[in-house]
N, C-alpha and C positions, 0 to 999 in steps of 0.2 A: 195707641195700641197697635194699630196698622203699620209704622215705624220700626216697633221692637220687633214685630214677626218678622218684617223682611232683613232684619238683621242676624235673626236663627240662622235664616233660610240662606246668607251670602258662607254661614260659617259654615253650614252642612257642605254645603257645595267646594269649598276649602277642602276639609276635612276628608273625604272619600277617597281623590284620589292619592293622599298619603297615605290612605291605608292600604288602597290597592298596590301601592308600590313593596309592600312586605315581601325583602325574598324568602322564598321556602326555606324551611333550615336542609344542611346535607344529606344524604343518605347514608349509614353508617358503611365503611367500606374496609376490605384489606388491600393493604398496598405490599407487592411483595414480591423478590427480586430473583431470576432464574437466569442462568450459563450453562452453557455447554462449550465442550471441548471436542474437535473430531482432528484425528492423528491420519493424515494419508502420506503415501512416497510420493516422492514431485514425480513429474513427467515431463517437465520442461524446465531449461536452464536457460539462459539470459549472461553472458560475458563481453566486456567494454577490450578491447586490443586497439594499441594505440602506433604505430611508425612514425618517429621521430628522429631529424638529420639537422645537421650544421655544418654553415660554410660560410665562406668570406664573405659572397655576394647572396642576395633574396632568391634571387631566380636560379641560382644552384641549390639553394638551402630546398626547395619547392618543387626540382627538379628528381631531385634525389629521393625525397618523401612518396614524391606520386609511384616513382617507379618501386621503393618498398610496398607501399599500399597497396600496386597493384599486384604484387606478386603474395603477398599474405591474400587477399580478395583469391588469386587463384589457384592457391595450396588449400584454401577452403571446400572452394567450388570440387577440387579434388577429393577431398574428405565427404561431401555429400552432402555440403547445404548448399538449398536452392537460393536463387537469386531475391527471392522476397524475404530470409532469412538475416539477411545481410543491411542497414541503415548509419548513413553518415552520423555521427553524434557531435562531432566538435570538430575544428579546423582553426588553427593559428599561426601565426606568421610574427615575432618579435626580436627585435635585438638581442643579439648577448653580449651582456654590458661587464665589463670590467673595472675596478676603481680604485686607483691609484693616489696616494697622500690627499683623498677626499676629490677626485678627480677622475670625473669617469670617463669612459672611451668605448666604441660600439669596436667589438673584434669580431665582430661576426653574427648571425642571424639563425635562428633557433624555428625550424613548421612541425609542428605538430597533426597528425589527421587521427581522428579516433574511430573508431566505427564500434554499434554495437551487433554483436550474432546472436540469434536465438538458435538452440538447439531442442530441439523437437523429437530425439532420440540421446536421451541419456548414454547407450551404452558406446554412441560416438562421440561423446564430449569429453574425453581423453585426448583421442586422436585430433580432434578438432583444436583443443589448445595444444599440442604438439606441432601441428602442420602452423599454426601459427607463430609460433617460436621457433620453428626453423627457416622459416621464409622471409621473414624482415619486419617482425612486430618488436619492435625495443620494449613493451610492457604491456601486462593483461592487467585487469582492477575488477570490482564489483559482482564478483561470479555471484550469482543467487537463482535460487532454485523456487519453482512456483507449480502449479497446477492449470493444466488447460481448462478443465471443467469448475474454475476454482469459485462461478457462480451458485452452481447447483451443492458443491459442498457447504457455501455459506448459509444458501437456504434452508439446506439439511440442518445446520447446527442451533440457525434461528429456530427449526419445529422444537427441536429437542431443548432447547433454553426457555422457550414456551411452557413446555411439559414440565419443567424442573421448577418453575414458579408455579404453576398450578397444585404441584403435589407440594408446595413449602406452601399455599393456598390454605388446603385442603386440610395439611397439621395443624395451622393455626388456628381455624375453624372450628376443629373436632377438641383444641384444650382451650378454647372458647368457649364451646359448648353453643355456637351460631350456626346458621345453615347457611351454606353459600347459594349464593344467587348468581347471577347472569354477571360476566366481565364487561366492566365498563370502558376499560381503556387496555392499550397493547403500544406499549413504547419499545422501538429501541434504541439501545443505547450505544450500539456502533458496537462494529467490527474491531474486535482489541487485535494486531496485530504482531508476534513478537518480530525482531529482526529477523531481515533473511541471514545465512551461511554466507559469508561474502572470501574471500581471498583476491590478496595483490600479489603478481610474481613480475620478475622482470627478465629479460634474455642476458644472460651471460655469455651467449657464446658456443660454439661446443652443438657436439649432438646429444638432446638431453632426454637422458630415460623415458619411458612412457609414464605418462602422469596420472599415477590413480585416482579414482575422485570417488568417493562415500557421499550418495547426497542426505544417507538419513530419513527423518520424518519431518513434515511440517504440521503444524497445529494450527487450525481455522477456531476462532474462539469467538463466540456470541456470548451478548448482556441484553435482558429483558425486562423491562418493570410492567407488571399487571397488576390491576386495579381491580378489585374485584365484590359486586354488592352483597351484602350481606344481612339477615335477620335473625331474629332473635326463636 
């Protein structure tokens, strides 16, 4: 008899903590997804200009480049960007290669210097790819247009994407016929980005008209998923 009790007594002890392991079931919730859109004018532009020369030898091909570069660098400086406006972006130096019945031959050597300009005054970024194109830039690329304060508009669009899930929340709720309770979670889902306004132009030559430029709007776009608890 004293054998079979203490064989209860091994299963009880078994037994407990499987049950204590039961997880809770969920709490019933709405899951539910908000965006905002905020349309502001840029206030700053960003343009890549590039001087590029070729010649027999390296150190002409190198020689010739500097001396454009620095003369775009100082038709800038004339137009009114400061000195911290202005960053090296790329530098190359290669053959130019010719080839003949499958047979190539170097005739010469091809430097590239690129720099990129911030402009910080839109209503001079005409004249600024102007003074560029008249001073020895062989090509501009990548013009795009951004925002200085473009953190605080993000935030902005995050409240308001919040807000837009709350009130798509709130319908769901009320043709539920549940009462909402307290938010459980606050995701985001990242900054949806579209492209910037970009153009390539290249120097022809010639004294070239003033360069209009429209920068438009840009559109900061937030995605939100909230979670949110709910009863009956």
């Amino acid at each position: 008899m004293r054998r079979l009790t203490g064989i209860v007594f091994v299963i009880s002890l078994v037994a407990r903590p499987a049950f204590a392991q039961q997880t809770p079931p969920s709490p019933p919730v709405i899951v539910t997804h908000g965006q905002a859109v905020i349309k502001r004018a840029p206030d700053q532009a960003w343009v890549g200009i590039a001087a590029e020369s070729r010649a027999a030898a390296p150190a002409d091909a190198q020689r010739t480049a500097a001396e454009s570069m620095k003369a775009v660098q100082s038709a800038l400086a004339k137009a009114g960007l400061p000195a911290d406006a202005i960053r090296t972006t790329g530098y190359s130096l290669q053959p130019d290669m010719e080839y003949v019945n499958g047979r190539g031959r170097v005739r010469g050597y091809i430097v590239r210097n690129q720099i990129e300009v911030r402009v910080d005054d839109l209503q001079k970024l005409g004249a600024v790819l102007d003074a560029a194109g008249g001073s020895g830039a062989t090509s501009m690329s990548g013009l795009r247009f951004d925002l200085k304060e473009r953190d605080a508009a993000e935030r902005e669009a995050l409240t308001l994407a919040v807000r837009d899930a709350m009130a798509r929340a709130k319908a769901l709720a009320a043709g539920g016929a549940v009462v909402l309770g307290p938010v459980l979670r606050i995701e985001d889902s990242g900054d949806v980005r579209p492209p910037m306004p970009y153009m390539t132009m290249r120097a022809e030559g010639g004294t070239p008209a003033q360069t209009p430029i429209v920068p438009g709007e840009l559109e900061i776009r937030s995605q939100v998923t909230v979670t949110v608890k709910i009863g009956l």
